[in-house]
VMD Tcl script that draws the C-alpha trace (Angstrom):
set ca {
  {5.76 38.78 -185.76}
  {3.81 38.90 -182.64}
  {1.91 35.74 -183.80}
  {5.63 33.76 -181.89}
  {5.09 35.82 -178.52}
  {7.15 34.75 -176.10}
  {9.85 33.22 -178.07}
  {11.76 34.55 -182.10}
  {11.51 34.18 -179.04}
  {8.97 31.51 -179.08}
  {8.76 30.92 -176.44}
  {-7.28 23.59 -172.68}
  {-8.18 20.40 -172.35}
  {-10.84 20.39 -168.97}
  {-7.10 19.11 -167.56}
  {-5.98 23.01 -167.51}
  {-8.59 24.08 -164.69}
  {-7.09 20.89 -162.73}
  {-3.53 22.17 -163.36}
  {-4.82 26.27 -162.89}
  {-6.16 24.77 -159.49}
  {-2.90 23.30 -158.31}
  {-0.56 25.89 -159.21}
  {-2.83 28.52 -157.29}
  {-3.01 25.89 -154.15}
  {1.30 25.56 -154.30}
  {1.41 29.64 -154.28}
  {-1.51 30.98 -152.41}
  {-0.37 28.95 -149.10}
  {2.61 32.35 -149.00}
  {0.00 35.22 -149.80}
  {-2.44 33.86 -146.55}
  {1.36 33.92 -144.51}
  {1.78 36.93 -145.32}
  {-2.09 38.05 -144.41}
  {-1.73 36.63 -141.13}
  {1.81 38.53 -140.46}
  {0.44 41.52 -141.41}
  {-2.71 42.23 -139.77}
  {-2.15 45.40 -138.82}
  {-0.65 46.91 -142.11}
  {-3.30 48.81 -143.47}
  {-3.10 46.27 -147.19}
  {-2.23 42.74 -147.15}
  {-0.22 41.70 -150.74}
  {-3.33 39.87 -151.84}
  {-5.02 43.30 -151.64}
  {-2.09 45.19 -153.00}
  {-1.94 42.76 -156.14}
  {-6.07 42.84 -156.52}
  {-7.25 43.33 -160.22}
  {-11.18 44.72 -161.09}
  {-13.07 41.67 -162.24}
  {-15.33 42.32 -165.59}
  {-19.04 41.20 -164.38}
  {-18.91 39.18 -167.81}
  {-16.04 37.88 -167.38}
  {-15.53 33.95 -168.62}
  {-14.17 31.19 -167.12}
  {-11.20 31.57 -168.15}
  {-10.60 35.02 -168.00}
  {-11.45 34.76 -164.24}
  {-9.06 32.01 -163.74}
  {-5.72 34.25 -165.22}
  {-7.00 36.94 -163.22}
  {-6.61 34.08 -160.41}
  {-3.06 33.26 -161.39}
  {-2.10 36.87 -162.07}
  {-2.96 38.32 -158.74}
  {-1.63 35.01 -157.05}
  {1.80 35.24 -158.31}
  {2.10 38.89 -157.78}
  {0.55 38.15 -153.99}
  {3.30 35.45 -153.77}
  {6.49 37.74 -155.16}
  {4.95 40.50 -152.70}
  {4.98 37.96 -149.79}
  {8.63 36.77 -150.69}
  {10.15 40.23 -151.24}
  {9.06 40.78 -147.97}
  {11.29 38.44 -146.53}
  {14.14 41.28 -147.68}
  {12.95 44.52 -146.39}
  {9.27 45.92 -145.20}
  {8.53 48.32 -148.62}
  {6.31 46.91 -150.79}
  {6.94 47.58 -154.80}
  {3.54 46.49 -156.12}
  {4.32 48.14 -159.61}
  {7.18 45.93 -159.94}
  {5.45 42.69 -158.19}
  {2.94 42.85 -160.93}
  {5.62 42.31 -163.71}
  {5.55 38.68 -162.67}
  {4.12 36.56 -165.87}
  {4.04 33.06 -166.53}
  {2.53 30.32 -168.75}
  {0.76 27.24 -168.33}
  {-0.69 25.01 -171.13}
  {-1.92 21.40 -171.74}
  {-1.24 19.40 -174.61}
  {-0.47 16.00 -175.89}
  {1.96 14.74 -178.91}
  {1.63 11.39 -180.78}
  {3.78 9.19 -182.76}
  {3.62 6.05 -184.50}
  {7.08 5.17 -182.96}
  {6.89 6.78 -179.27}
  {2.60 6.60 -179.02}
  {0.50 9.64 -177.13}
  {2.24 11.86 -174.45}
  {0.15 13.91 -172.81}
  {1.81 17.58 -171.14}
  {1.10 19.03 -168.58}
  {2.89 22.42 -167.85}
  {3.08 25.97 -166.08}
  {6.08 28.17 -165.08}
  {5.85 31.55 -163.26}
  {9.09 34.04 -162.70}
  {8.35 36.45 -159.48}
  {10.22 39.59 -159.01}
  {11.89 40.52 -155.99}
  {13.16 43.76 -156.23}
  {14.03 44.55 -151.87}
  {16.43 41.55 -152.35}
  {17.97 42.86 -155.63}
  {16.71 44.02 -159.28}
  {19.06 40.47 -160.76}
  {17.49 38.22 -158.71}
  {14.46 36.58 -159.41}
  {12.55 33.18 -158.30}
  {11.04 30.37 -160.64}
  {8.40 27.91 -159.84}
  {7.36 25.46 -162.71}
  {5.97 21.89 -163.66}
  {8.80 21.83 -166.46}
  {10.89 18.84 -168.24}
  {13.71 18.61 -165.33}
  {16.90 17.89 -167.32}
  {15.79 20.32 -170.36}
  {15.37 22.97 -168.03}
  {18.25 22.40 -165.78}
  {20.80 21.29 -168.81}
  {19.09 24.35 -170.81}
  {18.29 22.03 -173.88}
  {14.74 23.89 -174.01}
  {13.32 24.43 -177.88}
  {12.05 27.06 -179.45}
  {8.44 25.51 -178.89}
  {7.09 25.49 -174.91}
  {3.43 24.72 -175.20}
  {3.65 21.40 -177.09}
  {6.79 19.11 -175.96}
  {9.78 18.19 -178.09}
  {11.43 14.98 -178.06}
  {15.00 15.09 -178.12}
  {17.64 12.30 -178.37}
  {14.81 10.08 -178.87}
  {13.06 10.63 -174.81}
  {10.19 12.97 -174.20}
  {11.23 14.47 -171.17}
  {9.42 13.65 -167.66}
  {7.98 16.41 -165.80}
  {8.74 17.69 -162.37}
  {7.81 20.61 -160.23}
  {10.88 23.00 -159.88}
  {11.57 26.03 -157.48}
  {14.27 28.28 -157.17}
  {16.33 31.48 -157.20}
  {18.00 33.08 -160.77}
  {20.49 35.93 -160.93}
  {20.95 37.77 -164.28}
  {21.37 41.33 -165.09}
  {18.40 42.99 -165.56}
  {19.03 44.24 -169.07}
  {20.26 42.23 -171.88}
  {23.54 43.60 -173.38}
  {24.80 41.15 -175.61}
  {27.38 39.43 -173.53}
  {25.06 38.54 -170.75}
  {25.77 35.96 -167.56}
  {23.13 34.38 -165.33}
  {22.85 31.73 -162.20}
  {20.44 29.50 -160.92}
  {20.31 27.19 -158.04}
  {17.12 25.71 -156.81}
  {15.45 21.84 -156.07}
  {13.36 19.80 -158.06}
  {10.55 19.15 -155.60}
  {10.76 15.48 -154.48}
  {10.75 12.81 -151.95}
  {13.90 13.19 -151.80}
  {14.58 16.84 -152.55}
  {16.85 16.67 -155.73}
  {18.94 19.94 -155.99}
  {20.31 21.32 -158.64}
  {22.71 24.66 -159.98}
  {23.49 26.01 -163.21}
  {25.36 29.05 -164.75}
  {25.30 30.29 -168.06}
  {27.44 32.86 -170.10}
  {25.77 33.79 -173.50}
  {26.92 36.46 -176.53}
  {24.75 37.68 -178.96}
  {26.55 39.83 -181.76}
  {24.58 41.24 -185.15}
  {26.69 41.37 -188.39}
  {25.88 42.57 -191.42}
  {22.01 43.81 -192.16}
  {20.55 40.66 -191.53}
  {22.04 38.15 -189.33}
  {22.58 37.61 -185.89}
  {24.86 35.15 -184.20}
  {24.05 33.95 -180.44}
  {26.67 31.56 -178.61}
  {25.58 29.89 -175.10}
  {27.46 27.83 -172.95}
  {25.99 25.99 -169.72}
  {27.34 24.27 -167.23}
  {25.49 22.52 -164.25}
  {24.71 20.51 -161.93}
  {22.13 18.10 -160.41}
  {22.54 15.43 -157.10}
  {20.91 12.57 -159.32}
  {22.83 13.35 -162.74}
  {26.08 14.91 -161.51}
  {27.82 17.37 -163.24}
  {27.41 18.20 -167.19}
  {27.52 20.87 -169.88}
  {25.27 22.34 -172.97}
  {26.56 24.13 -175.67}
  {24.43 26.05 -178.49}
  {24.29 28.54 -181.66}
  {22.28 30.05 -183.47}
  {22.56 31.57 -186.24}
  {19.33 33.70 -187.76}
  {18.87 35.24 -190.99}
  {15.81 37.90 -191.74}
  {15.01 36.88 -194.86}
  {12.31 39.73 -195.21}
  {9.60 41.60 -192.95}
  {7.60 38.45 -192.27}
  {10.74 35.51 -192.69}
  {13.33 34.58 -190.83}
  {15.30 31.10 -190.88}
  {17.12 29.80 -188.07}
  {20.10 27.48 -188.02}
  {20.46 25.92 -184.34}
  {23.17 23.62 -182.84}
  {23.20 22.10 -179.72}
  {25.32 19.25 -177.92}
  {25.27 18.03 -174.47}
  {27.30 16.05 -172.40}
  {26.87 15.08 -168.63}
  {28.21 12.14 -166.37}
  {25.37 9.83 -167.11}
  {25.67 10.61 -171.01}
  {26.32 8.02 -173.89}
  {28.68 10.38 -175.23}
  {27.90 13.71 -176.83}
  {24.10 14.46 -176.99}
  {23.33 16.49 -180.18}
  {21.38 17.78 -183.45}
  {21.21 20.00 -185.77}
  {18.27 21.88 -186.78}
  {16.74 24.70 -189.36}
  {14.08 26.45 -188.77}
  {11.67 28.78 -190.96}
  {9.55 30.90 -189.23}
  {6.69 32.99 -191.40}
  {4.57 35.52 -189.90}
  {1.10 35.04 -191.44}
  {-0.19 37.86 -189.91}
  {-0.42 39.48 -186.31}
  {-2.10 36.78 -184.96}
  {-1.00 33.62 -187.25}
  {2.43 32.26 -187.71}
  {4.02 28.95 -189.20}
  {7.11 27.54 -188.01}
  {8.89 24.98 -190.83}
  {11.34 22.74 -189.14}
  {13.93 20.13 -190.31}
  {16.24 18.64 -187.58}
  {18.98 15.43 -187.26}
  {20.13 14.30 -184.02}
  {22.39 11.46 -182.45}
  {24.88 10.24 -179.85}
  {28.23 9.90 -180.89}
  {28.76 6.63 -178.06}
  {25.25 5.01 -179.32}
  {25.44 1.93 -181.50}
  {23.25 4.16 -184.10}
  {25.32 7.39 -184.05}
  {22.38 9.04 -185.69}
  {19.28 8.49 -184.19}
  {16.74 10.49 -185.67}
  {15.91 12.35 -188.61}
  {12.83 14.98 -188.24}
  {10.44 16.94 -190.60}
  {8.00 19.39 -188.47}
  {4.94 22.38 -189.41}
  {4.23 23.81 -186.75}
  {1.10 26.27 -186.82}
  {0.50 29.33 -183.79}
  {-2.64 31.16 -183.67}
  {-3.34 33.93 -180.98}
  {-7.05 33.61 -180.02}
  {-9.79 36.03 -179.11}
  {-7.42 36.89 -176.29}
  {-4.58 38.07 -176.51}
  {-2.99 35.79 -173.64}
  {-4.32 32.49 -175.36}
  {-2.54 30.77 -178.05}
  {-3.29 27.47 -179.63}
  {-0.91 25.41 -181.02}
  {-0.82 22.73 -183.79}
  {2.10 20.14 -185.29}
  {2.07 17.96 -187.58}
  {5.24 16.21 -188.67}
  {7.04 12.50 -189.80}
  {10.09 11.52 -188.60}
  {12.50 8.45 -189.16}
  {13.80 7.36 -185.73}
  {16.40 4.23 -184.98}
  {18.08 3.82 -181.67}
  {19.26 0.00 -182.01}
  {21.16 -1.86 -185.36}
  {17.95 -4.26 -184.98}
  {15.61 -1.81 -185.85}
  {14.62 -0.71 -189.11}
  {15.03 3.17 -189.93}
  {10.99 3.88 -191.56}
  {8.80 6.61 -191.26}
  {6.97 7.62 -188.40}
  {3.82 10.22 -188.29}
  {3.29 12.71 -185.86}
  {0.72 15.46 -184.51}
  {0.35 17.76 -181.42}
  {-2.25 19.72 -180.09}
  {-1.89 22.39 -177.27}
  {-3.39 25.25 -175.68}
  {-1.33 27.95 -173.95}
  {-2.42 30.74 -171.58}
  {-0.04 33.72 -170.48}
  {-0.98 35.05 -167.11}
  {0.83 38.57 -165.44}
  {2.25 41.31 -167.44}
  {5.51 40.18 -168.93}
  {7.86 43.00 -170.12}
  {8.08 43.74 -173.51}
}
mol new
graphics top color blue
foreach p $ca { graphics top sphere $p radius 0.5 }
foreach p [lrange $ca 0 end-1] q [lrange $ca 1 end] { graphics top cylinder $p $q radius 0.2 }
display resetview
């Protein structure tokens, strides 16, 4: 089903070159550091992390080759900072996304999105810890209510997230095992800086032939929010070779909260074929302290196409859903589409 790369786990507008150009600018200020520390080591990380360009190449192709050598320059330069032996085979397993996008609805209007996030490896300091920079939706990302969907942005408990630049440090084993624990402390990049931690225990157990059961719980903290916790299932069921439907439950509560945050939510996913894939999505969700406990109701198709390139994905959504936060408003149908184009940068591990 390679058509849902990254995420069962699924995990450009002209705006994307803007955004490309930015995210180089906030990283490539630590390769030229290191360059200048290093004059008289024999290969700077910049040179270390260097990729053959095509003569052909596009555009676009030149600007991931850009990113990619960028971020692994950047994880070289950081690493550094924990011993003097550079691991450029492991430097260039950093990956990352970016994509642009917009959603509209008759109810909520046009949101444009605007996104990237890059993991860097830093194996001198220690194989479990890792850094993250990212233009992400701050409380999804900290409070770990994330979808299954990253290019085009999901409303949920009736708020399209805002988007901040993040950076920090994670710490997770480096193999998955089934009962699996990570940490992550780091600052959402602000005037002022607005820091933030989280830790997260999850346990993922297969019964049967054809389900599997995955449990997280998340707990964290941010200086603006305070403290606050995110629990969520899933439960997935291979229905055959190319289907597999997806029950997910999720509810939240932090200081600032209305109450318990949650929904509900069953997914479909259908592999078309390598490339295509279909994603058929129901969902309900509410706030138990609201004076409409349920607030939405949600019917989704989402369609994900891998392009010419392998690293480029496009990503389409059409949908109607029947929102009411307020007893004054009327619960009616509200239309919605979404457009975005991803790009994966780096070579993420399989």
């Amino acid at each position: 089903m390679a058509a849902f790369v990254p995420r069962i786990e699924w995990r450009l507008r002209a705006a994307a070159a803007v955004a490309a150009a930015a995210f180089a600018a906030l990283l490539v200020g630590a390769p030229a550091l290191a360059q200048d520390e290093e004059e008289e080591s024999a290969v700077t990380p910049m040179e270390g992390c260097a990729e053959r360009e095509r003569p052909d190449a596009s555009m676009l192709e030149k600007m991931r080759r850009r990113l990619t050598v960028t971020t692994c320059a950047s994880s070289a330069w950081l690493d550094s900072l924990g011993g003097n032996q550079f691991r450029y085979d492991q430097y260039r397993a950093t990956y990352g996304t970016i994509s642009a996008g917009g959603l509209w609805s008759d109810y909520d209007g046009f949101d444009p999105r605007l996104r990237f996030r890059v993991r860097l490896q830093l194996p001198q300091w220690d194989e479990r810890i890792s850094a993250f920079a990212g233009r992400v939706g701050t409380d999804d990302y900290i409070s770990d209510t994330e979808g299954d969907f990253e290019a085009l942005p999901t409303r949920q408990f009736g708020t399209l997230e805002d988007e901040s630049v993040l950076v920090g440090l994670g710490y997770s084993s480096p193999g998955r095992t089934g009962n699996d624990f990570d940490v992550g402390v780091g600052v959402r990049v602000d005037l002022p800086p607005d820091p933030y931690a989280r830790a997260r225990y999850e346990i993922v157990r297969a019964f049967g032939e054809h389900y599997v059961l995955t449990a997280r719980e998340t707990v964290f903290w941010q200086n603006s929010e305070g403290f606050g916790t995110t629990t969520r299932t899933y439960l997935d069921r291979a229905l055959s070779d190319t289907l597999l439907l997806r029950w997910a439950n999720l509810g939240k509560y932090t200081e600032e909260t209305i109450g318990l945050e949650w929904y509900t939510q069953l997914t479909l996913f259908q592999s078309l074929n390598d490339r295509t894939g279909l994603a058929y999505q129901l969902q309900t969700e509410g706030e138990t302290d609201n004076e409409v406990q349920l607030t939405r109701h949600s019917a989704r198709l989402i369609w994900r196409r891998q392009l010419t390139w392998d690293w480029l994905f496009l990503e389409l959504r059409g949908g109607v859903s029947w929102p009411r936060r307020k007893v004054i408003e009327e619960r009616k149908a509200s239309p919605e589409v979404g457009v975005a184009l991803e790009m994966q940068f780096g070579n993420r591990p399989r």
